[in-house]
N, C-alpha and C positions, 0 to 999 in steps of 0.2 A: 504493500500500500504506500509505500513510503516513496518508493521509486515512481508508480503511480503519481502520487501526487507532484514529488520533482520535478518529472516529462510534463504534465501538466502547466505547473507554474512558466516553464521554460517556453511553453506551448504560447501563453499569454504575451511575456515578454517580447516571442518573436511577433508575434501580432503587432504589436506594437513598433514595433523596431520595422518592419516591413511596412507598415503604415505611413510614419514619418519618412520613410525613403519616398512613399508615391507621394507626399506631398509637397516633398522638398522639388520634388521634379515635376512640379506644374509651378513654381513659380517665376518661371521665364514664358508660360503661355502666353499670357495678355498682350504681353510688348509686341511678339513675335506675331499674333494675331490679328494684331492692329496695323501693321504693314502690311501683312499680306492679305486681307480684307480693304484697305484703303486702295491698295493699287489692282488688284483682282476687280473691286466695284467701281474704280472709278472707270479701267480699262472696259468692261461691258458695259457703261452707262453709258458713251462715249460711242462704241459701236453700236448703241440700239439708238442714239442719237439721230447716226448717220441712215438707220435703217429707214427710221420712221420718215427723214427726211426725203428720203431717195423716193419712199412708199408715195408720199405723198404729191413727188411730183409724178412721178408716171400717172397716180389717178388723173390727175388734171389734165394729162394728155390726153387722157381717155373721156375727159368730162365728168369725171367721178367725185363727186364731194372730199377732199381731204380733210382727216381727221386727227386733230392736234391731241397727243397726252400726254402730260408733263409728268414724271418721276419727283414727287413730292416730298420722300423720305423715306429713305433705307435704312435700317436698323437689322446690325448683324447681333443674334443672339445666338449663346452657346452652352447646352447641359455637359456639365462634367460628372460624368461617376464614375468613383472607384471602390472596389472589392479585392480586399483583402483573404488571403485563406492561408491558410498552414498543415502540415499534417506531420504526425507523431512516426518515424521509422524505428521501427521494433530491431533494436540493436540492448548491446549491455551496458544496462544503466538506462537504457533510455532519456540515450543524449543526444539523437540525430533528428533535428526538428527541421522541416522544407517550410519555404515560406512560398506563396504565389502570388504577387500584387498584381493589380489589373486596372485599368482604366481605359473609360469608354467615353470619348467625345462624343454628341450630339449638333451639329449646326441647326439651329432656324432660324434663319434671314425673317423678315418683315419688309414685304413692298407696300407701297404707297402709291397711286395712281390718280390723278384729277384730269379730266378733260378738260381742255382749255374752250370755256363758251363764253355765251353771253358777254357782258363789257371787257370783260381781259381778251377775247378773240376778237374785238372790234380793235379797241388799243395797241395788239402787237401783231395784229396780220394783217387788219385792213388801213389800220391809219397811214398815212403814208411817212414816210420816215425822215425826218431831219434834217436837211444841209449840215447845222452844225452838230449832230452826228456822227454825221460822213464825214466831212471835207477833215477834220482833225486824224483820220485814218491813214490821210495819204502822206502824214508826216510822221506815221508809225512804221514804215516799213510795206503796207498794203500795197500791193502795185495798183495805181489811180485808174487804168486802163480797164483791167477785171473790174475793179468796183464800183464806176460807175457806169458799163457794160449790163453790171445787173441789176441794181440799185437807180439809177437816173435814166428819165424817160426824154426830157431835154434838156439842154443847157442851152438859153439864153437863142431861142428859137432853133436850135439843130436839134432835131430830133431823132431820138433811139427807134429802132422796130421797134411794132407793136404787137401785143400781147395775143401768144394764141390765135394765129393769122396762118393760114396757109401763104404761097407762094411768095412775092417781094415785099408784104406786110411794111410798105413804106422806109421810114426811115431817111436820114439824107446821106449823102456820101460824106458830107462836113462832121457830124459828128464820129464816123469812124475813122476821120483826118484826126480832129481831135482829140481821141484818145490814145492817139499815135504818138503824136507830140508832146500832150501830159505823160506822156511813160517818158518820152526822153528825158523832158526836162526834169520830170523826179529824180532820173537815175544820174541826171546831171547834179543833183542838187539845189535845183534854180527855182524851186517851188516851196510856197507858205503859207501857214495860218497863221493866223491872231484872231485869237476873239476878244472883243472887248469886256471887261470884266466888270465888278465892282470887288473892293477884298483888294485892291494893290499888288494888284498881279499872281494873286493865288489861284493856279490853276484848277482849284476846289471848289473857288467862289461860284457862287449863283450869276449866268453868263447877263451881261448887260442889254443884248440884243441885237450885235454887231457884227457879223462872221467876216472876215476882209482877208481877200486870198492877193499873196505876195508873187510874181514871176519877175525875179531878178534877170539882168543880163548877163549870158553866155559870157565867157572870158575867151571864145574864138568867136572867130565870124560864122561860123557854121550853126553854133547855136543863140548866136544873140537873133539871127534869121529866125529859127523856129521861134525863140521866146516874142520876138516881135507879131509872128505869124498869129501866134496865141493870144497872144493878148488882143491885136485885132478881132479875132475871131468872137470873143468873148466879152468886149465892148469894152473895153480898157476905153480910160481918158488920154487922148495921144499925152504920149511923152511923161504918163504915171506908169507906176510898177505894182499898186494895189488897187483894189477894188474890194466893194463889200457887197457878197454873196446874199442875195436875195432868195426868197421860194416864190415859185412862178413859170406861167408858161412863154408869154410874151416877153422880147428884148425889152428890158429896162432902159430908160433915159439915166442921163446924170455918171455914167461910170459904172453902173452895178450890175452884176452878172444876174442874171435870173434861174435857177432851179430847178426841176421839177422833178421832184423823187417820185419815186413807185412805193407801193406798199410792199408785206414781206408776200403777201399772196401774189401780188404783181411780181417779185423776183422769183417766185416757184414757177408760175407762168411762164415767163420766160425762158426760164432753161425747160419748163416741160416741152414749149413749142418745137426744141432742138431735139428730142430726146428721141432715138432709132426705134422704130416699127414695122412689123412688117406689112408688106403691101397688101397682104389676102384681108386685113386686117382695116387697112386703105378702102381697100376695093367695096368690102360691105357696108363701109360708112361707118365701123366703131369710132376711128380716129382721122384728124384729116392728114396731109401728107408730111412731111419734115420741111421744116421751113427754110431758108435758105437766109445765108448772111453776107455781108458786103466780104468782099476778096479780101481786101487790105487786111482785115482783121483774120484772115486764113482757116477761122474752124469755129464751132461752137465755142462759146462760154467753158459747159463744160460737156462731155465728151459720154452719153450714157447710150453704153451697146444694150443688144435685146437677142436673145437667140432659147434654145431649148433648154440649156444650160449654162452658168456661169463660173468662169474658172476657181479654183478653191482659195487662190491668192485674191482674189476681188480686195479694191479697197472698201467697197462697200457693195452688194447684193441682195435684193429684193426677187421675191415671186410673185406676180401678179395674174390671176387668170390662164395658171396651167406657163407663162412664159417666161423667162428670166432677164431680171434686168441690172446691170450692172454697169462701175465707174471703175477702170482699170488701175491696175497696184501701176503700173509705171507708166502712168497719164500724167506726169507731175504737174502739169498747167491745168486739168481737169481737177486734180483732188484739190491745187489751192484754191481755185474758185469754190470749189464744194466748202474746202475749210471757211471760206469767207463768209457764205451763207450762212453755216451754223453759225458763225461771230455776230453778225446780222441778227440775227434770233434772238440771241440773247441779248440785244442791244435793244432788240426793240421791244421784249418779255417787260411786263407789265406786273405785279405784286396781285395775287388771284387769293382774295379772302375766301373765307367759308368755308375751306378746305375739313376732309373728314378727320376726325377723332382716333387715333391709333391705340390703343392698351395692349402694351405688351407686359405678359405676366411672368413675377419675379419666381425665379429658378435658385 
């Protein structure tokens, strides 16, 4: 009995002693979870981003209602259990005690889902979008060409094609001059914003009402030609180098450039009117035919094939209607325009109250 009760005792201790081991070794979990859950969901929120966008233009090509839904809030939650066991090996003395720790993760995630309606889908898909906006974009890096390609419907009477048009869907040849020359002159460096502020120059302040775009002179003659070109074209005061950016359709008097943004539904439109279909598809009258764009600017905006399937590198892939539609991994002038729209979105994404009640319960 004695031995008994010894194996016994020894029995508890390892329990113990095997316990404290499983628990010393979940105390690097969290850290370790928190990165690879941050980057794991930001990486799929980011893809289903691009999905829903791609989705959405193809409807539009087809006439289809597009359907906005915002990811509202993720919450990664996780059950930890562990079981401990041991058992007695019948040796002399009854000293040979096995211990077995065990531990069992559990993940459950929490999605959140809100469809974007009512006054938040008027606000950031039908309103039309900003000058000052936009035009502070082209001194981030944006190339000014792409962005107001899908973004701007004229500038200061040159007008963009229009939306969801079959065949030469108008347009003038001057605005695809100009957005020839605004890419030079960005990559020249010869292009500005100011906005007029209140705050003393705190780029944080509440804007004064003033957006006033800068085209310095070239330092050759080759491009002081283009920047003179531009500024012509865009109603410069002879022999100034600013102007202030108005919203509007008609030429401004007085020096001011005039405007006229699209909404974000107008920039889905847009690149849906580009987007490859097939002809049997044509022919029955689902869709009408691909629309055609001025030479100078050489191809779509951005570049979305259609076939029975799409390759497994896709930068982004959708299935619509039994067909596949896809933006190619080494389209690089395609995905950055793509990149732009989503930045677009989010610029023009509006704060959507109401939103549902989530309870997640404590584990």
């Amino acid at each position: 009995m004695k031995r008994a009760g010894a194996g016994i005792s020894k029995l508890i201790l390892s329990l113990g002693a095997v316990a404290s081991l499983s628990l010393s070794g979940c105390s690097s979990f969290a850290p370790e979870r928190l990165y690879q859950d941050q980057i794991g969901y930001s990486e799929s929120l980011g893809d289903s981003q691009k999905a829903q966008t791609l989705l959405n233009v193809v409807r539009l090509r087809y006439g289809d209602f597009p359907v906005f839904l915002k990811t509202t809030q993720v919450i990664s939650g996780y059950s930890l259990q562990q079981t401990v066991g041991a058992s007695l090996v019948p040796s002399a003395g009854w000293n040979s005690v096995v211990g077995t720790p065990g531990v069992t993760v559990g993940q459950t995630p929490t999605f959140t889902y809100q469809p974007v309606t009512g006054e938040a889908l008027a606000q950031s898909f039908v309103r039309p979008l900003s000058p000052s906006e936009l035009l502070p974009l082209t001194v981030s890096g944006i190339p000014v060409d792409v962005l107001f390609r899908l973004s701007v419907q004229s500038v200061n009477g040159l007008t963009n094609v229009r939306l969801l048009e079959s065949g030469g869907r108008g347009g003038s040849s001057g605005f695809a001059k100009l957005l020839v020359n605004l890419r030079r002159l960005q990559k020249a460096d010869l292009i500005g914003v100011r906005l007029d502020q209140k705050g003393g120059g705190d780029p944080k302040a509440k804007a004064a009402g003033r957006l006033m775009l800068t085209i310095a002179a070239g330092g050759d003659p080759a491009s002081r030609a283009v920047a003179d070109e531009t500024r012509a074209m865009l109603g410069f005061r002879p022999g100034s180098t600013e102007a202030e950016v108005v919203y509007g359709r008609a030429p401004s008097a007085g020096g001011k450039v005039s405007v006229l943004t699209r909404s974000m539904l107008g920039v889905l439109s847009f690149v849906a009117s580009e987007v490859e279909v097939s002809e049997a598809d044509v022919s029955r009258g689902s869709t009408m035919g691909t629309a055609s764009y001025a030479d100078i600017l050489r191809r779509p905006a951005v570049v979305v094939r259609s076939g029975e399937k799409a390759p497994k590198d896709a930068f982004s892939r959708i299935d619509y209607r039994g067909r596949a539609y896809w933006i190619e991994n080494d389209d690089f002038d395609s995905k950055l325009a793509f990149s732009v729209i989503q930045m677009l979105m989010s610029l023009a994404e509006t704060p959507q109250g109401g939103g549902p009640v989530v309870t997640v319960p404590a584990r």
